[in-house]
C-alpha positions in Angstrom: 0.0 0.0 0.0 1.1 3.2 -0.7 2.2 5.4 2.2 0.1 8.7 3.3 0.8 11.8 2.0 -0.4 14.1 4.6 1.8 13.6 7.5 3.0 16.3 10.1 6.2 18.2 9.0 8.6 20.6 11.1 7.7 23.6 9.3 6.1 26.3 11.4 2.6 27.3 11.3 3.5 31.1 11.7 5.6 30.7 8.3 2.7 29.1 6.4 0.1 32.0 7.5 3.0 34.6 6.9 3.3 33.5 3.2 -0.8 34.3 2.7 -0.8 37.0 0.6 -4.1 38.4 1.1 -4.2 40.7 4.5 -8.2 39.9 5.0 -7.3 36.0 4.1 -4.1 36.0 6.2 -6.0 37.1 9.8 -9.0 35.1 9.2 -6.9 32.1 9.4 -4.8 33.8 12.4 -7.9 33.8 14.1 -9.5 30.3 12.6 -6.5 28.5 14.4 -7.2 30.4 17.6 -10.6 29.2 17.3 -9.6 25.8 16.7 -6.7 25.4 19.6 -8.9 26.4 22.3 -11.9 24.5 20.8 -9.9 21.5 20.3 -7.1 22.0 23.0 -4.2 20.9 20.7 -1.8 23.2 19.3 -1.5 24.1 15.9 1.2 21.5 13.6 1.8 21.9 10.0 0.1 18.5 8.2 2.1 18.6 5.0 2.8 22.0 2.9 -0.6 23.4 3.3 -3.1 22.4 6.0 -2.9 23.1 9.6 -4.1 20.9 11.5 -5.1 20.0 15.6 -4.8 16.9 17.2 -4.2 13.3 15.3 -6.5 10.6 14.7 -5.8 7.3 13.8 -8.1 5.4 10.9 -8.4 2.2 9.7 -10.4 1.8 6.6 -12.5 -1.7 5.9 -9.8 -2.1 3.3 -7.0 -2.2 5.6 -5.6 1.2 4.3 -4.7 3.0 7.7 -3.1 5.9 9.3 -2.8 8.9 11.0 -4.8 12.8 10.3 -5.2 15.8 12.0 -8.8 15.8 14.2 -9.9 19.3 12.3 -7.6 21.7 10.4 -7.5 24.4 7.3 -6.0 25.3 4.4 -6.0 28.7 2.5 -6.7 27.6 -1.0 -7.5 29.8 -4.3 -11.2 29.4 -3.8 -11.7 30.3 0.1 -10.4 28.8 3.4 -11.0 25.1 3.4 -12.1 23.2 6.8 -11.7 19.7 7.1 -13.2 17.3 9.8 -16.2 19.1 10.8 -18.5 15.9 9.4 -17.5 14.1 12.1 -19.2 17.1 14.9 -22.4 15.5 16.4 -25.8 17.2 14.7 -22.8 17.9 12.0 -25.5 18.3 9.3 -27.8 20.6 11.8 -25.0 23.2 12.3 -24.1 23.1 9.4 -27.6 24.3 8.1 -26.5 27.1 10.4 -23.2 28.1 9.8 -23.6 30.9 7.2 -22.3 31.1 3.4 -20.1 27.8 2.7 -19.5 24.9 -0.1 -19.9 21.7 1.1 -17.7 18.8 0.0 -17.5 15.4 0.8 -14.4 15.8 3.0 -14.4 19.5 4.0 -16.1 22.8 3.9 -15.2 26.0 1.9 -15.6 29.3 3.1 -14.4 32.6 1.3 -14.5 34.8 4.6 -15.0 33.9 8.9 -17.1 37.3 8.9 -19.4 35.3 6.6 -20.4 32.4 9.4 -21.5 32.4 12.6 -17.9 31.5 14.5 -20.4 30.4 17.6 -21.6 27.6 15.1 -18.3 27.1 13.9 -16.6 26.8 17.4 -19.4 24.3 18.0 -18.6 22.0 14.9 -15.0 22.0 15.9 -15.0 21.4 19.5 -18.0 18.5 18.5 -15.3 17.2 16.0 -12.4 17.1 18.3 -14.5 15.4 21.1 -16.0 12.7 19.1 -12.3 11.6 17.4 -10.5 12.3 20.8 -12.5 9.3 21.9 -11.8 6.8 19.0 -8.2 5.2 18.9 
């Protein structure tokens, strides 16, 4: 089987949010992984190049492809700030009916701005995430 790309590397989170161009762009994801330390009460790691992720979570697939992912994270992509693991929050699918102007995807969300969610929902899809994974192996 082929081995994971997305892994933890060494490089600093401070760099990779440094190197966002956009000023607006660059403090909503300052402030998205504030959001997501205290909701999730890991620090911050680089998971590959581009996502920043919280926590790790180990899966095992019926297959018996397996390995290790960050609980929730981000990435600052062309098209908007993507959010990964927020599927896994309980009453995802509720909150997410809430959350304010994103593109859902199988694996992540996509917003374009935080002012256009409601970070109360958004803190509550994290923290949901990071609780549920934090209690599987």
């Amino acid at each position: 089987m082929p081995a994971n790309k997305t892994t933890t590397i060494d490089t600093s989170v401070a760099t990779y949010l440094a190197k966002i161009v956009d000023p607006v762009r660059r403090k909503d994801c300052r402030d998205l992984s504030t959001l997501m330390a205290t909701a999730t009460k890991c620090p911050p790691k680089m998971w590959g190049p581009s996502i920043v992720g919280f926590g790790s979570h180990h899966y095992k697939y019926d297959s018996g492809r397996e390995g290790d992912t960050c609980i929730v994270g981000f990435s600052s992509r062309a098209a908007g700030i993507s959010v990964y693991g927020l599927h896994a929050a309980p009453n995802a699918e509720q909150l997410l009916a809430r959350l304010g102007a994103h593109r859902p995807a199988k694996g992540c969300v996509t917003i374009r701005r935080l002012s256009d969610v409601d970070l109360g929902v958004l803190e509550k899809l994290v923290a949901g995430a990071a609780a549920r994974k934090k209690g599987h192996p």
